[in-house]
C-alpha positions as CSV (number, residue, x, y, z in Angstrom):
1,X,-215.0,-13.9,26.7
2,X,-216.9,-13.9,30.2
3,X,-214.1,-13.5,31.7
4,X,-213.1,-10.3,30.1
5,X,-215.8,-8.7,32.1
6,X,-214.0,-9.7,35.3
7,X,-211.3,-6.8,35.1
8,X,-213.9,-4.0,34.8
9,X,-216.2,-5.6,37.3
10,X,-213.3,-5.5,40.0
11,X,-212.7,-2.1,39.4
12,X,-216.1,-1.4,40.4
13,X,-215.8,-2.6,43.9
14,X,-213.4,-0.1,45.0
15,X,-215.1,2.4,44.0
16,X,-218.4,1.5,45.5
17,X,-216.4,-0.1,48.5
18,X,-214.8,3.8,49.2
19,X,-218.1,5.8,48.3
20,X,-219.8,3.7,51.0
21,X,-216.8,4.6,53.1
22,X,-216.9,8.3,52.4
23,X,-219.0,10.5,54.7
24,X,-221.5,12.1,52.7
25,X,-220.3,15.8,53.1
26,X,-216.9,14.8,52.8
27,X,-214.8,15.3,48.5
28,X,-217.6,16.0,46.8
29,X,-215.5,16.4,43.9
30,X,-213.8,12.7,44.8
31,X,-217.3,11.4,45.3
32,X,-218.5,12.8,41.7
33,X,-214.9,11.1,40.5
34,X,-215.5,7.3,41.5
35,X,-219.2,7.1,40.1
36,X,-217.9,8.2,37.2
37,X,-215.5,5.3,37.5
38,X,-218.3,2.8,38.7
39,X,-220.5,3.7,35.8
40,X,-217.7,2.9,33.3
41,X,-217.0,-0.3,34.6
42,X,-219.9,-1.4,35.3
43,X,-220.6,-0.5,31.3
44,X,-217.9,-2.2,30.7
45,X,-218.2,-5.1,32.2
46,X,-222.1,-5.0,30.7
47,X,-220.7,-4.6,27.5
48,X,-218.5,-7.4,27.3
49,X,-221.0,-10.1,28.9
50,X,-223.4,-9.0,26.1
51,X,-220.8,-9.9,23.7
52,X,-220.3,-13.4,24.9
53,X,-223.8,-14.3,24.6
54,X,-223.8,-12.7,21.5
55,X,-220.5,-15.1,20.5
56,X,-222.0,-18.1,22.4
57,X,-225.5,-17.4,20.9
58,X,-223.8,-17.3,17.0
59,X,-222.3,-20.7,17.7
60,X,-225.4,-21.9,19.4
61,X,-228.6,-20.4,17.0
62,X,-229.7,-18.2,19.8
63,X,-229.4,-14.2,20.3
64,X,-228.5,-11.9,23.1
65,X,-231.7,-10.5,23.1
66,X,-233.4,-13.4,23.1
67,X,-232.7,-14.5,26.7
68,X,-232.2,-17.8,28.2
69,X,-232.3,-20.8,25.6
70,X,-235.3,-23.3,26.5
71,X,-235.1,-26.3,28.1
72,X,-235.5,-28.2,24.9
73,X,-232.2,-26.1,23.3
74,X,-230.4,-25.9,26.4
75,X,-227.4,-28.6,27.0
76,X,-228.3,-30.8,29.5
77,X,-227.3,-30.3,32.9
78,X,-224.9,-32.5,35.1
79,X,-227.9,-32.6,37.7
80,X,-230.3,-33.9,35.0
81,X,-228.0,-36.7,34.4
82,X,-228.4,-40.2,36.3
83,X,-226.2,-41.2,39.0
């Protein structure tokens, strides 16, 4: 499901990439265009991270809102593991 947000999240590079590239005084009516587009993706791509954790959180007795799982809920990391 993360990786659903990767789509939207690419589209917002270009974008930002060609805003950046734009002089200031130069389309206004391009620049007003591609924020438009940025804000939609990045929305998007918001949108669909908050419904992984919200899938992940279901399956794992935490919520979205919630944050980060504690220590003492969270699986345990490869690091935490000995060698």
């Amino acid at each position: 499901m993360v990786a659903s947000a990767l789509p939207p999240a690419a589209t917002l590079d270009v974008p930002v990439y060609v805003l950046h590239m734009l002089s200031a005084t130069t389309h206004d009516g391009l620049s007003r265009r591609l924020l438009d587009n940025a804000q939609q993706s990045a929305a998007a791509a918001l949108h669909r991270c908050h419904r992984a954790l919200e899938l992940d959180g279901a399956a794992h007795s935490y919520t979205a809102t919630s944050g980060c799982r504690s220590p003492a809920t969270a699986p345990p990391s490869s690091s935490s593991q000995p060698a």
